[in-house]
N, C-alpha and C positions, 0 to 999 in steps of 0.2 A: 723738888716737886716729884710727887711719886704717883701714876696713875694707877686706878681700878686695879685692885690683885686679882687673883680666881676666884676667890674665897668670897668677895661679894664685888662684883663686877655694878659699875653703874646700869640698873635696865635699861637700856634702850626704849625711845618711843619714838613709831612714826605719824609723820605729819596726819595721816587720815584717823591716827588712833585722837589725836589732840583734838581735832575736828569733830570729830563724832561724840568725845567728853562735855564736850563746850555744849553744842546741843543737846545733848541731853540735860546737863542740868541748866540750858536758857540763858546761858551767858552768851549775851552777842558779838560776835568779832567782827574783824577788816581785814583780809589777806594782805599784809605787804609783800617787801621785798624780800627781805629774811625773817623777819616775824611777822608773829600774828596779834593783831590789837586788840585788845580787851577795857573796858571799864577796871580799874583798879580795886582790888581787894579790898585792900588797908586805908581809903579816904571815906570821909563821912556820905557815903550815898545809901538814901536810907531804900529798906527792902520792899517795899510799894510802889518804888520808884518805876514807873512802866519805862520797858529797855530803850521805845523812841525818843525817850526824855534827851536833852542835850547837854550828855553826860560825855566828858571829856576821857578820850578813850587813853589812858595812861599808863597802861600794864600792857607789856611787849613778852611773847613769849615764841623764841627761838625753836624754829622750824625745824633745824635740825638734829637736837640735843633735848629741848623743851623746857631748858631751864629758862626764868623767868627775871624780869625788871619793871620795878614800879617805879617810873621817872618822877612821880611827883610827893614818892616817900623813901625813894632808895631803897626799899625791901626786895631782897632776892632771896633765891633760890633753886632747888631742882625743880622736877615738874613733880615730882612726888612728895614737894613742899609746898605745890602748886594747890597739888588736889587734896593734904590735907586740911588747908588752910578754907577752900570751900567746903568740903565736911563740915568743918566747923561752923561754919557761918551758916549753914543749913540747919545747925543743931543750935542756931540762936549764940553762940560765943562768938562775941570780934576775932578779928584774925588777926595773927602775932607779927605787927610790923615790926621794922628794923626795931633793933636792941640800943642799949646805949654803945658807943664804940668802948672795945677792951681798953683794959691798962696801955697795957704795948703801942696801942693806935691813939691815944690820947699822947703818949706821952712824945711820940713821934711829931703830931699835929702843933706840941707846945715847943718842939724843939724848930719844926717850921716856923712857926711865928717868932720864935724868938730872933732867927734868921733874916725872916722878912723885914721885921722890923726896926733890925743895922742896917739892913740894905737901905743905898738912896737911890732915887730914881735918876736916869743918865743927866738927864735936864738937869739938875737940882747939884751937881756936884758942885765944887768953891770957885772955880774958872772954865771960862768955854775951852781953855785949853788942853788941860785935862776930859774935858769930855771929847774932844775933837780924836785926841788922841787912844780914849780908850775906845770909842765906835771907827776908827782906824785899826787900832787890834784888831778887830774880829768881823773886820769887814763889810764896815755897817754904817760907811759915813754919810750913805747917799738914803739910808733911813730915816725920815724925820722924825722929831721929838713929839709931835702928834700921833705916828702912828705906835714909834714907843710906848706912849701914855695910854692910849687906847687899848693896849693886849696888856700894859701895868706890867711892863718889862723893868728890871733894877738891878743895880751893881755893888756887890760888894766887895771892899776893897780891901779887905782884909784877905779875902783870898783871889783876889783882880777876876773875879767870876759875874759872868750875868747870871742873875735870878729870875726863870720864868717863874713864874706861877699857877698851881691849878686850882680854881675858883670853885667849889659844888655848882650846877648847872639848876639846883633847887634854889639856893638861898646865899647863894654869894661866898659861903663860907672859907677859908682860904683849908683846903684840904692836903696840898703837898706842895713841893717846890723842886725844882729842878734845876743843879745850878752847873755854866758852860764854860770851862776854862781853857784857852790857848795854850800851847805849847808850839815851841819854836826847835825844829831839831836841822841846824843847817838852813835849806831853804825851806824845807817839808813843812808846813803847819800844819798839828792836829789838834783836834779839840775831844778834851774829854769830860764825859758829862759824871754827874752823880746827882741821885734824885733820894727825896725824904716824902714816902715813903722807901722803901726798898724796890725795885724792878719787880720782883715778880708780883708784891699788891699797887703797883700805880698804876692803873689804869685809867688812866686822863685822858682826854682831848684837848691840847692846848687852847684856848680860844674860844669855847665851847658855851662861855657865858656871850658873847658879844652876839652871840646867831639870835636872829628873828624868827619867829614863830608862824611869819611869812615867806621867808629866803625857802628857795624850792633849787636851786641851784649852791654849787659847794666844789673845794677845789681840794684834796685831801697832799698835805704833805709831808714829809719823811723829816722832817726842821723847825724848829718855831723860829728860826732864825728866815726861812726858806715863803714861811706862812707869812712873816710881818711882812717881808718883801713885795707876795705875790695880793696882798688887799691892797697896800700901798699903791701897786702901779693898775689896777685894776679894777678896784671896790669889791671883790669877789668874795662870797664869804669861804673865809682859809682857813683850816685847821692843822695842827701838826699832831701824829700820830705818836704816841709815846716812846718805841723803840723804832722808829723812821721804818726800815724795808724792812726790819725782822720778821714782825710778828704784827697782825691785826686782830688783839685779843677777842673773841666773841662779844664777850661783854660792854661792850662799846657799841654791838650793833643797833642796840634799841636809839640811839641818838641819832643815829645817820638815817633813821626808816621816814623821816619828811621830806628829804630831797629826790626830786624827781631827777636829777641828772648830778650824777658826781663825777669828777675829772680827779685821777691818780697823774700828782708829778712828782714823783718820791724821790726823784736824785737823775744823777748824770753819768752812771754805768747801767751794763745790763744787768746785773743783781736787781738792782732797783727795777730793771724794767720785768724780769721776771715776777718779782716780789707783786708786782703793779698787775701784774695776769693774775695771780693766783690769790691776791685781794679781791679783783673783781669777780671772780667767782662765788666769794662769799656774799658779796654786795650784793648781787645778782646781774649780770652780765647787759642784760637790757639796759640798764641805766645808767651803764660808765662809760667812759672814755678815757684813755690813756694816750699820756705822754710820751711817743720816742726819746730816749736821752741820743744825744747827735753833738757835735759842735752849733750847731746853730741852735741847739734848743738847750742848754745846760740846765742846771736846777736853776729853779726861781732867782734865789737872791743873786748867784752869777750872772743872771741875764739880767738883772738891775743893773748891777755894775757895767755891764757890758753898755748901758743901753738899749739892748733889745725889748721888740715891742713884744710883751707878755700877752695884753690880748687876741693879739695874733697868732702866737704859738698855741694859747686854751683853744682859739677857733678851728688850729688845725689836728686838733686831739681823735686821735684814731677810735671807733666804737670797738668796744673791746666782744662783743659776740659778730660773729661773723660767720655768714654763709656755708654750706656745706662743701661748696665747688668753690675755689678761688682760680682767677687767673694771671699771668704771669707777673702783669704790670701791678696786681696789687700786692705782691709779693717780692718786688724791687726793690725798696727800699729798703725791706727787710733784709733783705741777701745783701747788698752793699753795705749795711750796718756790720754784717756780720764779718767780711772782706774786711772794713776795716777796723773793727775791735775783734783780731784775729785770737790774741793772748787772751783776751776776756771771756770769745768763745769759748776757749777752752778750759775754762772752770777756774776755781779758783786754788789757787797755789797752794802748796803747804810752807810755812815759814821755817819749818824744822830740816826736812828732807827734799832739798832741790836736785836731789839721783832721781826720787822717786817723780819727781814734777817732770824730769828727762822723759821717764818711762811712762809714765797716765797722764801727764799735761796737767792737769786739775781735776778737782772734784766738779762732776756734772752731776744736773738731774737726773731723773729715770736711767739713769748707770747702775751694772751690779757686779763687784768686787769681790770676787773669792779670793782668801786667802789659806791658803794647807800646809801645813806641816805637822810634824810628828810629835806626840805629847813633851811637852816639857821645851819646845823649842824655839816658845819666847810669842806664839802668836797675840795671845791676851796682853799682853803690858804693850806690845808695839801697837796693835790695833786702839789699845788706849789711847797713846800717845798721838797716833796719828790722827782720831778723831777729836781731839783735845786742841790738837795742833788749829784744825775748822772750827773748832767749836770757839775756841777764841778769838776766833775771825770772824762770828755774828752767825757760823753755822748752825741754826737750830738742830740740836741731835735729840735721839732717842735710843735710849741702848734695851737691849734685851738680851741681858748677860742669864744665861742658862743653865751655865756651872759653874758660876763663882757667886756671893751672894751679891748684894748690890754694897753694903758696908766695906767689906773688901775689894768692891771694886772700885767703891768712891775715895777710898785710901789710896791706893793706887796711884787713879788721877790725880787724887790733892797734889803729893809725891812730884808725880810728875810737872803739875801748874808751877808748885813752888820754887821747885829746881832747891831742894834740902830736903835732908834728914829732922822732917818735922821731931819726930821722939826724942830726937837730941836738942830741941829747941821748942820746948811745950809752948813758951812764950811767945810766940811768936802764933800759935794757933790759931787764934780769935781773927789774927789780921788776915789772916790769909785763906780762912774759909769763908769770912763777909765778901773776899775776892771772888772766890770760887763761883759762891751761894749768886752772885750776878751771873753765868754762864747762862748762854740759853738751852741749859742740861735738863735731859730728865730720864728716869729710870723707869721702866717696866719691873713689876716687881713678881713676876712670873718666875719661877724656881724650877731646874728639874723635865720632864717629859709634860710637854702641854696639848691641848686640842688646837689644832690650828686656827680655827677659827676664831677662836676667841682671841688667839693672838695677834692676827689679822682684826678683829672688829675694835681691839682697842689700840693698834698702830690706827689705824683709821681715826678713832678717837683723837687721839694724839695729833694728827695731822690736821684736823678741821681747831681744835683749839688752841693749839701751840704753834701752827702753819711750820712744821716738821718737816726739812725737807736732804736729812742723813737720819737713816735708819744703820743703827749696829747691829747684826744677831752673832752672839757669841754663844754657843756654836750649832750650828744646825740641825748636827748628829743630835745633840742633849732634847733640840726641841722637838724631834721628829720622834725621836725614843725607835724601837724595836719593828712597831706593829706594823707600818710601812713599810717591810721591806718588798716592796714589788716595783714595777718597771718605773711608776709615777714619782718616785721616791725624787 
């Protein structure tokens, strides 16, 4: 994924610019929370239509960026896609909804289906005993086969994997699949997932079809494993986020804009409870409320297990905007989290280099890392390394390599991910950059001596849509160039 170059930067527009567009050409909106509501483009509302008419407001366009989602055609776009689309419709042509989906995306969908449809449902296996035992795998035994059936959970046993599924939110359509497989290492269990589409195009809501068109409340999780859990013991409407505490892709937001109060419980370390602030701020801070992770409050489906009463834990969900002045006691809890997830405070580990976990502890937020040395003396390949090292640990990076290109710098990393001499092993290519190509990587394609600001307006960029939170600059002499040399420098 490569953001805006110099050469044509995405233009920016702000909210009072979008505002003031609308009115003038007499399109009515609704301020929500992160976007702004509109009547739809692309459905049949004829132009006589007077605005009080009770026209179902279905095109959401993001407040902060201004690109655009029509929930009830799936038409997107930028906002420059936005407004030439009303041109058009002003100059009497329809306006260009969704296309047919590509080759690549058709054949993607066929290979879904073909998958779903080996899959059985857990119910449905040859004996309850094999079922018993595969919702015992993956720690699921206290899930019932109702609420299974209901989110249209399935197992395939060809690769002993559950198969979520993501349904269109338009028309039921089966659009992707998501499938979760155990591993057992010792006592450690992990589970790893692989999803059809690819990561970077799945942007699903797990669950996303079951919501009512009434439900005004909503509980966001990091799991669909986490999600069947938390409606099971609750009735709450649960969804599960695609890449759990990564990332809360923007394009998702136009779904979440009807609930008046949503509750983040995205897991049971502080990553998650991080990830859970810095969600809510896209949400808009009014509306949320987050989950401490604690021993008494683990993720949802652990607190099944345990017994724990889950409504009681949503009841005690902290409002995530809070006052200018805080005092001690609300502040208490927080510090004895912190007392005792001491190693967690301190960021998170590198798997590679534990001299260097000796000397920095972990990678923290709002931390800033110089590293110097003398040309040729190995800084660019180690700083690869070492953010490759995060980056495979769910660290969203952003590099902004200045004097190397990004081609050789993504060689590099390959290099390094694969642990070989790829050229001596062409074959071996294909497998190991579909690996890679899942990283939550992404490159700045800035070359050479840049303006700052622009390289600041699109880290910015990068942060609000990829929820970005390790920035690389390689190197800072390249990006500051000559013209600064004064005391600011």
């Amino acid at each position: 994924d490569v953001l805006p170059s110099p050469e044509g930067p995405v233009p920016s527009v702000s909210i009072t610019e979008i505002r003031q567009y609308l009115r003038a050409r007499g399109i009515p909106f609704h301020d929500g929370y992160s976007c702004l509501h509109t009547p739809s483009l692309f459905t049949d509302i004829r132009e006589d239509q007077p605005p009080a008419a009770n026209v179902p407001y279905t095109l959401f366009i993001d407040k902060t960026t201004g690109s655009f989602l029509c929930t009830a055609t799936l038409a997107e776009g930028t906002w420059q896609d936005f407004q030439a689309n009303v041109e058009l419709r002003h100059c009497g042509v329809p306006p260009a909804s969704s296309e047919e989906p590509e080759e690549d995306t058709r054949r993607v969908r066929e290979d879904a289906r073909c998958i779903w449809d080996r899959a059985l449902p857990l119910w449905e296996l040859l004996d309850e005993d094999e079922t018993n035992k595969t919702k015992a795998m993956f720690g699921i035994s206290l899930v019932t086969n109702a609420t299974l059936k209901r989110f249209g959970v399935r197992y395939l046993r060809t690769a002993k994997s559950l198969v979520f599924p993501w349904f269109s939110p338009r028309d039921a359509t089966l659009k992707g699949l998501k499938l979760v497989r155990v591993e057992k290492k010792g006592d450690a269990i992990t589970y790893t997932e692989e999803t059809l589409p690819r990561f970077d195009s799945y942007h699903n809501l797990f669950g996303l079809p079951l919501i009512g068109r009434r439900d005004t409340e909503l509980v966001l999780t990091g799991w669909e494993l986490d999600a069947l859990a938390l409606y099971q013991a609750t009735g709450v409407a649960s969804l599960a986020l695609p890449r759990g505490a990564t990332c809360l892709p923007p394009a998702l937001l136009p779904y979440l804009e009807q609930f008046k109060r949503i509750t983040l419980w995205l897991g049971e370390d502080l990553r998650s409870w991080e990830a859970a602030k810095l969600f809510a701020r896209k949400l808009s801070l009014k509306r949320c409320s987050l989950v401490r992770p604690g021993n008494l409050q683990p993720r949802p489906l652990e607190a099944l297990n345990q017994g724990l009463n889950l409504t009681k834990i949503l009841r005690a969900a902290l409002p995530a905007s809070h006052k200018s002045i805080v005092s001690f006691r609300q502040l208490r809890e927080e510090v004895f989290g912190e007392l005792v997830n001491t190693e967690q405070v301190a960021g998170i580990k590198w798997a590679r280099f534990p001299e260097l976990n000796r000397l920095l502890k972990g990678h923290r937020r709002g931390e800033l890392t110089v590293f110097t040395g003398p040309t040729g003396s190995g800084k660019t390949t180690f700083i690869s390394e070492y953010a490759l090292d995060l980056c495979m640990q769910g660290v969203c990076t952003l590099w902004g390599s200045f004097e190397i290109n990004n081609v050789r710098l993504a060689k590099i990393m390959l290099t390094q991910f694969a642990g070989r001499r790829l050229e001596d092993q062409l074959e071996l290519y294909d497998e190991w950059a579909d690996r890679f190509e899942d990283l939550p990587l992404y490159f700045m394609t800035f070359h050479g001596q840049q303006n700052i600001k622009t390289v600041i307006d699109t880290m910015q960029h990068a942060v609000y849509m990829y929820d970005i939170t390790h920035v690389v600059v390689d190197n800072l002499q390249f990006m500051m160039g000559h013209e600064h040399l004064s005391v600011d420098r």
